[in-house]
DSSP file (Angstrom, degrees, kcal/mol; ACC not computed):
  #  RESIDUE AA STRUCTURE BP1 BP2  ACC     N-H-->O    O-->H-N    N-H-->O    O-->H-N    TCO  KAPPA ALPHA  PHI   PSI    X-CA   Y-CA   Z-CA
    1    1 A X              0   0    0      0, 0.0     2,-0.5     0, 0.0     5,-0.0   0.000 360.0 360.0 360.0 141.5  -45.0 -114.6  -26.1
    2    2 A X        +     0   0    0      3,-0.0     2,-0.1     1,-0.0     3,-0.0  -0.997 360.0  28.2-139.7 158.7  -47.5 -112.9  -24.7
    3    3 A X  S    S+     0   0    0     -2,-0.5     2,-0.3     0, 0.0    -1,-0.0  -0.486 116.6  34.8 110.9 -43.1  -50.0 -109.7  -25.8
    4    4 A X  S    S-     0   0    0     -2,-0.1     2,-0.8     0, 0.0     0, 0.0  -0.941  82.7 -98.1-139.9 136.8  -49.5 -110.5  -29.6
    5    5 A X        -     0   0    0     -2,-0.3    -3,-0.0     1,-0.0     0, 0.0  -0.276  35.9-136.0  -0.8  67.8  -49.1 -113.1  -32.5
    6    6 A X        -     0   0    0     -2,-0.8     2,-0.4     1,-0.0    -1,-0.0  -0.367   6.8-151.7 -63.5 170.2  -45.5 -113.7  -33.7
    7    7 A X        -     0   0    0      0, 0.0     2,-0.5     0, 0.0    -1,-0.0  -0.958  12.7-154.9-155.9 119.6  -45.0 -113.9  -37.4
    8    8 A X        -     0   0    0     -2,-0.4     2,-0.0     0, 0.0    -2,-0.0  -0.939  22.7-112.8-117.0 154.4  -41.9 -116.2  -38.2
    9    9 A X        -     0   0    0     -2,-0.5     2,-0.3     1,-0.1    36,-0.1  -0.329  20.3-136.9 -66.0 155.1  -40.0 -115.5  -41.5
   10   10 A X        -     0   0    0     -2,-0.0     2,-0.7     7,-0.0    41,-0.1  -0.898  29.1-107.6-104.0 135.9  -40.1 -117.9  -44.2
   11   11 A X        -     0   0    0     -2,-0.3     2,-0.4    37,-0.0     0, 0.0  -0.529  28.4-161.9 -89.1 157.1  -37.0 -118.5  -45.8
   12   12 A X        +     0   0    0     -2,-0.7     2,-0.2     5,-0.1    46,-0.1  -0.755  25.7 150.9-116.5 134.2  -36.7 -117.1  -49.2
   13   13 A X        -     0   0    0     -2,-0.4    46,-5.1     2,-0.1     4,-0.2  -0.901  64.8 -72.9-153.7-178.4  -33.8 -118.7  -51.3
   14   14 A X  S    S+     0   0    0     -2,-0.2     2,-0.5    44,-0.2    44,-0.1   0.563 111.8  86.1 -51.2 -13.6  -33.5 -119.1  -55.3
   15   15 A X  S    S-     0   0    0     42,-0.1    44,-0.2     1,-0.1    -2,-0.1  -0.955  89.2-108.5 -98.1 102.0  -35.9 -121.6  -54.9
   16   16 A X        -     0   0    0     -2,-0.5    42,-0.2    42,-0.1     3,-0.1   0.136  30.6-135.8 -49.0 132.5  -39.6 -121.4  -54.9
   17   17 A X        -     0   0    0     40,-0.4    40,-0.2     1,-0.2    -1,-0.1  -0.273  45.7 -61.3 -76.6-177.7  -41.6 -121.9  -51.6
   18   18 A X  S    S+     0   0    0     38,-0.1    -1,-0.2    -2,-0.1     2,-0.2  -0.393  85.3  69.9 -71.6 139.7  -44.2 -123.6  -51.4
   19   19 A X  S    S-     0   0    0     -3,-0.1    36,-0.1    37,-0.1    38,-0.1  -0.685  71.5 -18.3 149.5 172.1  -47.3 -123.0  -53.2
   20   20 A X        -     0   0    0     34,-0.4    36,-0.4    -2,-0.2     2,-0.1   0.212  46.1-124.0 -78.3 178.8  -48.9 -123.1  -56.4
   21   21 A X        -     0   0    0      1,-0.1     2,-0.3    48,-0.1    -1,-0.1  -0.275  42.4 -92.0 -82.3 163.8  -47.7 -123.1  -60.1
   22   22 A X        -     0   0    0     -2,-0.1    48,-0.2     1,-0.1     5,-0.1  -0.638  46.1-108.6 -81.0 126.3  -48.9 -120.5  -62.7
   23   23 A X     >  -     0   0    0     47,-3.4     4,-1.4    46,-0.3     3,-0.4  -0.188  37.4-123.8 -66.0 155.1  -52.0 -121.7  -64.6
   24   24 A X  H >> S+     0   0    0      1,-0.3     4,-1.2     2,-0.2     3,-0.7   0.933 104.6  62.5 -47.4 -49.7  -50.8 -122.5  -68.2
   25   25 A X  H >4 S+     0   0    0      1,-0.2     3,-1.1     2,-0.2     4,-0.4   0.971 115.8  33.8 -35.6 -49.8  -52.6 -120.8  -70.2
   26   26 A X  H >4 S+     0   0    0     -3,-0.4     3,-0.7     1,-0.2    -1,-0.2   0.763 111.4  68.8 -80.3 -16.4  -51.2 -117.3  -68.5
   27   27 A X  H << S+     0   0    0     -4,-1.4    -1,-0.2    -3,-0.7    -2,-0.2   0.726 103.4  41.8 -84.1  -6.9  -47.7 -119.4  -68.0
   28   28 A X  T << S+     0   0    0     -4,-1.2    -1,-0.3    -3,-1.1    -2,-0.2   0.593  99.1  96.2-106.3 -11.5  -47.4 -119.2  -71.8
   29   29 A X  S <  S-     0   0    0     -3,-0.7     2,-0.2    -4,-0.4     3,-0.1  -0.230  78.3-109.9-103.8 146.8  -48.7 -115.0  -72.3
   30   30 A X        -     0   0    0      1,-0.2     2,-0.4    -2,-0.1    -1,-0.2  -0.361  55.3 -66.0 -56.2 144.7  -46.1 -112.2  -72.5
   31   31 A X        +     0   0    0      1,-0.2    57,-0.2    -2,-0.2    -1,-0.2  -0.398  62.8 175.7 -52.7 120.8  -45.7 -109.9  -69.6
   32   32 A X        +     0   0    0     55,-0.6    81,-2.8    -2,-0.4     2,-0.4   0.446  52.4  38.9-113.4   8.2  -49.0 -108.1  -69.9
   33   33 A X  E     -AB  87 112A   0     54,-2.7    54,-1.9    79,-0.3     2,-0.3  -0.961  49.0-171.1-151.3 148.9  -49.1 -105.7  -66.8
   34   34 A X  E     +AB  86 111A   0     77,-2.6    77,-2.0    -2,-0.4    52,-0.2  -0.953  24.0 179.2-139.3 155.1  -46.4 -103.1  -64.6
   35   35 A X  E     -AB  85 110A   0     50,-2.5    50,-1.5    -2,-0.3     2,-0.4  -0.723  27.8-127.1-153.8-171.9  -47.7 -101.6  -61.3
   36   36 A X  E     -AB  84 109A   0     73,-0.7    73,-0.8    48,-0.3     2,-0.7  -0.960  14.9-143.5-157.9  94.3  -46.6  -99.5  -58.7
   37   37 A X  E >   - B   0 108A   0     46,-2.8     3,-0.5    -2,-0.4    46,-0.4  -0.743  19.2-156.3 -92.5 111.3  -46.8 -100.6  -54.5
   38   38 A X  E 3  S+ B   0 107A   0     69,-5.0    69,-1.2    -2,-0.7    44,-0.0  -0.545  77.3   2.9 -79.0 173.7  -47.6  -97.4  -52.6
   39   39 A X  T 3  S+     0   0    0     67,-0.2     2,-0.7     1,-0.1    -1,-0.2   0.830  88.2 166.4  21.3  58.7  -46.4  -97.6  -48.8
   40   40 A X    <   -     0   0    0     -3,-0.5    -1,-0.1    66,-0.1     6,-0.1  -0.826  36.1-126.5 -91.9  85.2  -44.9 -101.1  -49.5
   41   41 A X      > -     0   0    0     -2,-0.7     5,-0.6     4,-0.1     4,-0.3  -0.026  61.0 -52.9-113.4 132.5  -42.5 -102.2  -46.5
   42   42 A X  T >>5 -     0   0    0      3,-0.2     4,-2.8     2,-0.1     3,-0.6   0.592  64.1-105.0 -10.5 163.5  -38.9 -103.2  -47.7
   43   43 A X  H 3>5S+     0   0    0      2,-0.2     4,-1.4     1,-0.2     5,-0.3   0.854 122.0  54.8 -79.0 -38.0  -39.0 -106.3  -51.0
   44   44 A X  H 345S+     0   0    0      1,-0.2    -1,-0.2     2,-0.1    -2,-0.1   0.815 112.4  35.1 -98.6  20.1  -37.9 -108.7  -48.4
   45   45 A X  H <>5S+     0   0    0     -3,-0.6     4,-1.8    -4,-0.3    -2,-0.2   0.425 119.4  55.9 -97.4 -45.6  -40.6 -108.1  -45.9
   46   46 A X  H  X<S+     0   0    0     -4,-2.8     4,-1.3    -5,-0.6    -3,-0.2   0.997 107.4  46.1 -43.8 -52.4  -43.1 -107.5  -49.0
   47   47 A X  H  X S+     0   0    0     -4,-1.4     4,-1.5    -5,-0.2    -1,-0.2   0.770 105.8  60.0 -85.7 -12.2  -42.4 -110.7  -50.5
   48   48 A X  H  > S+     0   0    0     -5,-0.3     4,-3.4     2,-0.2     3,-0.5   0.980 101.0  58.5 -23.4 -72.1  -42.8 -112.4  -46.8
   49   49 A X  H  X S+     0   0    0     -4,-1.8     4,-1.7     1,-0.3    -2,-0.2   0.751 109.6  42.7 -28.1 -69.4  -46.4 -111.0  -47.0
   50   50 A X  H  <>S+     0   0    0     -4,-1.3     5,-1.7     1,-0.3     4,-0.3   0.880 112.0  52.4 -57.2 -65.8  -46.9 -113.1  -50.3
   51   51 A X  H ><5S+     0   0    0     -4,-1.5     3,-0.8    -3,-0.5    -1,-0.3   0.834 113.9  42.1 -74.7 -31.1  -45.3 -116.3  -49.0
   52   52 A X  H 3<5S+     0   0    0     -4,-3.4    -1,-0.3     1,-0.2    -2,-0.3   0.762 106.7  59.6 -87.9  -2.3  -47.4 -116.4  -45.9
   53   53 A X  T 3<5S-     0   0    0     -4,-1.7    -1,-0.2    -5,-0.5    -2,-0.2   0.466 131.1 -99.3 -79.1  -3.5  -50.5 -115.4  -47.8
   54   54 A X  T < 5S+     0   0    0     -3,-0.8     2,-0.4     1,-0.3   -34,-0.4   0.685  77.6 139.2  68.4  34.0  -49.6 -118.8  -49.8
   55   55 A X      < -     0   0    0     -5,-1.7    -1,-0.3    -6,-0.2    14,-0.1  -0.790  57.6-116.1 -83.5 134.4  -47.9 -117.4  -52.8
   56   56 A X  E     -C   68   0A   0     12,-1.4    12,-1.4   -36,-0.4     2,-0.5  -0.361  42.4-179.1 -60.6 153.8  -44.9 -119.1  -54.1
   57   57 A X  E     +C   67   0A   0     10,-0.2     2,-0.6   -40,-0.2   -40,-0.4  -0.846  14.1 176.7-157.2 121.2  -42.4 -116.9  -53.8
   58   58 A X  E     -C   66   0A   0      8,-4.6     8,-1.0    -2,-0.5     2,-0.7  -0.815  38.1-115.6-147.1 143.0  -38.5 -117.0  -54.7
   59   59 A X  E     -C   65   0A   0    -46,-5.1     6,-0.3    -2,-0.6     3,-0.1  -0.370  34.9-175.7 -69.1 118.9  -35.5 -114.4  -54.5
   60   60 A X  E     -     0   0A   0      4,-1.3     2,-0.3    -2,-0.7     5,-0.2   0.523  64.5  -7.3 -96.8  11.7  -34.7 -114.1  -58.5
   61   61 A X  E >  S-C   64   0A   0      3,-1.2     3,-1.5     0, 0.0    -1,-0.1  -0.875  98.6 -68.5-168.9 160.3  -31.5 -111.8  -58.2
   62   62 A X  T 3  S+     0   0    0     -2,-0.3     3,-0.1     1,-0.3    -3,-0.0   0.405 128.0  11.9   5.5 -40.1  -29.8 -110.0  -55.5
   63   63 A X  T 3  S+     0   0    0      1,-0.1     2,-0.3   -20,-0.0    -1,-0.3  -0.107 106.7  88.2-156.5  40.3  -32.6 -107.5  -55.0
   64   64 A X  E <   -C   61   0A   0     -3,-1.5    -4,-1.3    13,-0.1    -3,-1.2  -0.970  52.9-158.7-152.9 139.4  -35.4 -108.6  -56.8
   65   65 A X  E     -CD  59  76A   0     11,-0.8    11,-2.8    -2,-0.3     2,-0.3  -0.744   3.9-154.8-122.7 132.5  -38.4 -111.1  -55.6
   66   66 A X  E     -CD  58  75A   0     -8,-1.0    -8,-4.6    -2,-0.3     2,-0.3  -0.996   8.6-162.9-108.6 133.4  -41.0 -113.3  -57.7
   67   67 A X  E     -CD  57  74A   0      7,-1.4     7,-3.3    -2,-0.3     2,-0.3  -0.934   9.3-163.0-125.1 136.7  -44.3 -114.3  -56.3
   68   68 A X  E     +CD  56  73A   0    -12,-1.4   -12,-1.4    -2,-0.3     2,-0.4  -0.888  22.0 133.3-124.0  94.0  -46.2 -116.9  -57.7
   69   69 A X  E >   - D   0  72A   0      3,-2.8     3,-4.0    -2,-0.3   -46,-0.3  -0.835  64.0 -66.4-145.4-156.6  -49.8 -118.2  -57.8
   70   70 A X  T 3  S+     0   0    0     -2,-0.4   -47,-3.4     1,-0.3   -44,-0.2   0.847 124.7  15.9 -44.4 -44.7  -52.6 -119.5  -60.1
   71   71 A X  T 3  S+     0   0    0      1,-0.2    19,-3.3   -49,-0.1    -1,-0.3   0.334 120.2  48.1-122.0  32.0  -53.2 -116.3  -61.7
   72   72 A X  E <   +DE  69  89A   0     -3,-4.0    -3,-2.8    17,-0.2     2,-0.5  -0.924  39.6 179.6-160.7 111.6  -50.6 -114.0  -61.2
   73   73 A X  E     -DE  68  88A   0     15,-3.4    15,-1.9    -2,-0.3     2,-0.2  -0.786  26.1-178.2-130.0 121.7  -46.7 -114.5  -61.6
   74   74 A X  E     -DE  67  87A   0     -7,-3.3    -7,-1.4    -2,-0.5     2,-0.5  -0.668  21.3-149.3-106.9 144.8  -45.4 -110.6  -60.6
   75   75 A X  E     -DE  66  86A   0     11,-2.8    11,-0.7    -2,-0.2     2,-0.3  -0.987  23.1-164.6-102.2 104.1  -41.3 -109.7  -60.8
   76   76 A X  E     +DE  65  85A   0    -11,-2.8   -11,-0.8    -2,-0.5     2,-0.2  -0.833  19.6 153.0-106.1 175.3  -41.1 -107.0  -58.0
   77   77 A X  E     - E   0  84A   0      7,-1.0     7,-1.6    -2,-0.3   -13,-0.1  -0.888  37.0-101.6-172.8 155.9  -37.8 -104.7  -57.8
   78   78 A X        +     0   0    0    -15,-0.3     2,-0.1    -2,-0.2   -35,-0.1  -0.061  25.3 179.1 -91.4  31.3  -36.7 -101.1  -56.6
   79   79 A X    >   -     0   0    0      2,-0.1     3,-1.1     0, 0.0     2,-0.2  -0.317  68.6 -43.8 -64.6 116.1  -36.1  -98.0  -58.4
   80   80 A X  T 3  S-     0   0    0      1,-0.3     0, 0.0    -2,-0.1     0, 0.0  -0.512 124.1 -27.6  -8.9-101.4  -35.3  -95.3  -56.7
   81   81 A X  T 3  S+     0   0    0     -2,-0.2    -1,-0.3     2,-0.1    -2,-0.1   0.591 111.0 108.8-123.6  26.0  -37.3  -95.3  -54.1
   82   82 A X    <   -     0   0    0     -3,-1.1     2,-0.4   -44,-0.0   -44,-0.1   0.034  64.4-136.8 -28.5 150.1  -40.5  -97.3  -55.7
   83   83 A X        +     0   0    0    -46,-0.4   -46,-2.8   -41,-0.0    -5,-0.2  -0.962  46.4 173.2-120.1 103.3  -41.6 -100.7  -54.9
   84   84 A X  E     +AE  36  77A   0     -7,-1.6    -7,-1.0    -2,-0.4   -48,-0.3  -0.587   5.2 173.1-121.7 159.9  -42.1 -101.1  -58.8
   85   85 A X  E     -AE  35  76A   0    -50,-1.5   -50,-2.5    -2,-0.2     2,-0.3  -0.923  10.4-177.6-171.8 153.7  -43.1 -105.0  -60.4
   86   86 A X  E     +AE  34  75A   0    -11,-0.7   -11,-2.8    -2,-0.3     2,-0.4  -0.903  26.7 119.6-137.1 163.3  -44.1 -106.5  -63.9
   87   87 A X  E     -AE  33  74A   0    -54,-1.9   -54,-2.7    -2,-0.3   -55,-0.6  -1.000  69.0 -64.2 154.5-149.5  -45.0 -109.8  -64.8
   88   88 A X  E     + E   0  73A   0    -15,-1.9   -15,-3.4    -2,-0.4     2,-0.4  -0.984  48.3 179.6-139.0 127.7  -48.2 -111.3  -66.4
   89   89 A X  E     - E   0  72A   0     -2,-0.4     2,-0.4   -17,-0.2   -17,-0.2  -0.899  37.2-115.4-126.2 127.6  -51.8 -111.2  -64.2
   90   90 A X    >   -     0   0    0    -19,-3.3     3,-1.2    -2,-0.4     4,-0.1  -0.737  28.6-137.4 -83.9 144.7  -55.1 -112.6  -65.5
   91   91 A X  T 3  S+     0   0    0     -2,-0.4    -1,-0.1     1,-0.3     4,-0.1   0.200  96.0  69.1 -94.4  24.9  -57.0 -109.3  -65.7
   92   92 A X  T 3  S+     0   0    0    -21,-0.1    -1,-0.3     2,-0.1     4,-0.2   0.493 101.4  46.3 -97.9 -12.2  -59.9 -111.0  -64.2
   93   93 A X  S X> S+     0   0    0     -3,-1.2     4,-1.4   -22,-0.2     3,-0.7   0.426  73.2 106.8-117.8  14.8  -58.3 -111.2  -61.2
   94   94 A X  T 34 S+     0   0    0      1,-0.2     4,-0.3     2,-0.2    -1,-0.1   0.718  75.6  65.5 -37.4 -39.4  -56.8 -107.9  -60.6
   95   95 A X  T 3> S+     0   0    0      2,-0.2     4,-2.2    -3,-0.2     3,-0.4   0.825  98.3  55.6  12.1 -78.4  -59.2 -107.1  -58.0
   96   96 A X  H <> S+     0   0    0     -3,-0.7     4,-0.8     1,-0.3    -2,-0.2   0.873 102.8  60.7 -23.5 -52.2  -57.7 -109.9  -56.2
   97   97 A X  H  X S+     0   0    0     -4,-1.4     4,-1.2     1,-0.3    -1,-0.3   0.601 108.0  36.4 -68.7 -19.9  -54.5 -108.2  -56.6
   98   98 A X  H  > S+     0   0    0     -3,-0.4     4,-1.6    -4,-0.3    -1,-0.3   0.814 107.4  62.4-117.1  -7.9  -55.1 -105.4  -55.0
   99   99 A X  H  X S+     0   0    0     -4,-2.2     4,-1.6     2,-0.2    -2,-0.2   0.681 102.2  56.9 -50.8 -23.5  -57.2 -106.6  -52.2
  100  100 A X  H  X S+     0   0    0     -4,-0.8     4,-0.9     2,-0.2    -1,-0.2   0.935 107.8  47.0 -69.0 -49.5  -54.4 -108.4  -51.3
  101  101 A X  H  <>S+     0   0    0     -4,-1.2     5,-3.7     1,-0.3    -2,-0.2   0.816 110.7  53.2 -63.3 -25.7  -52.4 -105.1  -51.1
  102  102 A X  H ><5S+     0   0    0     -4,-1.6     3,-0.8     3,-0.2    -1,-0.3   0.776 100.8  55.1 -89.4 -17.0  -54.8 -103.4  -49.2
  103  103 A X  H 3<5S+     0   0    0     -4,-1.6    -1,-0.2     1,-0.2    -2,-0.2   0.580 102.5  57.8-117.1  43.8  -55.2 -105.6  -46.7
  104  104 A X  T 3<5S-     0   0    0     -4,-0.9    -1,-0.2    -3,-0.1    -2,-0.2   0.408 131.0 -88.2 -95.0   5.8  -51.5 -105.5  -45.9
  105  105 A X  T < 5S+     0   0    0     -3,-0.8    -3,-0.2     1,-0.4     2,-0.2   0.450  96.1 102.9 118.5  -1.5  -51.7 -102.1  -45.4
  106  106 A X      < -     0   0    0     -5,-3.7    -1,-0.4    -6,-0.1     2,-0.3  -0.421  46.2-153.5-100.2 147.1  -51.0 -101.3  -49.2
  107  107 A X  E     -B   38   0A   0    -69,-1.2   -69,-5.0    -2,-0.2     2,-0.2  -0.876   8.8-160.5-161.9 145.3  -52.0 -100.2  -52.8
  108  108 A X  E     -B   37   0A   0     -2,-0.3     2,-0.4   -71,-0.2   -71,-0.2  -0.637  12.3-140.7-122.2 172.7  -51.0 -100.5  -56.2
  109  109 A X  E     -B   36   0A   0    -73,-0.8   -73,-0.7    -2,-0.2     2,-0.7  -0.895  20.2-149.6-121.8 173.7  -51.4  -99.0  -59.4
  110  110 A X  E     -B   35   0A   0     -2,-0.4     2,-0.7   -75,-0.2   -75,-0.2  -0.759  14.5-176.5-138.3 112.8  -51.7 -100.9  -62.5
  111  111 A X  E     -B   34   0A   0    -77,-2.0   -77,-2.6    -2,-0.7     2,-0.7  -0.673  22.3-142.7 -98.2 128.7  -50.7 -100.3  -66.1
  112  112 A X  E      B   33   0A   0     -2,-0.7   -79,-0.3   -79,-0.2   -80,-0.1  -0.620 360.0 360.0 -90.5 144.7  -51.7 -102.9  -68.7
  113  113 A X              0   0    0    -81,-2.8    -1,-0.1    -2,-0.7   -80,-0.1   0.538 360.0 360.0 -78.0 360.0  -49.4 -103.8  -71.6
């Protein structure tokens, strides 16, 4: 290759990739947050993004992705034509969460439950 960087896919299955578990404490909590990804690039290029950022990451239905790390385990999904997700976030690290989105080009919004 030359002039750029390739980016190889990770494969995605039912099965988590590697990376870490969800700390207990949070693993035990009710969904406590739904969000909204503006400009979010199709769920199975999104949920790349995750898995090479070192999020666990695993396909949980047909068309729907979970990404997985210490403090954050998020369900994303489509609805019309939304990149929509719930799941349970320590709200000290939401921040994180949306630095993450912004610097893939991204931004979310976040409602807490």
């Amino acid at each position: 290759m030359t002039g750029h960087n390739a980016t190889v896919d990770i494969e995605i299955t039912t099965g988590y990739t590697p990376g870490p578990e969800l700390d207990p404490t949070l693993a035990v909590q009710d969904t406590n947050v739904y969000g909204r990804v503006f400009d979010a690039p199709g769920l199975p290029q999104l949920a790349q993004e995750f898995a090479r950022s070192g999020w666990a990451v695993r396909k949980s239905s047909w068309t729907e992705y979970e990404v997985r790390c210490a403090w954050a385990e998020l369900d994303f999904f489509r609805t019309g034509d939304d990149t929509v997700f719930h799941g349970v976030l320590d709200p000290a690290r939401a921040a994180d969460l949306q630095t993450f989105f912004a610097a893939h080009g991204m931004s979310c919004s976040l409602e807490w439950a």
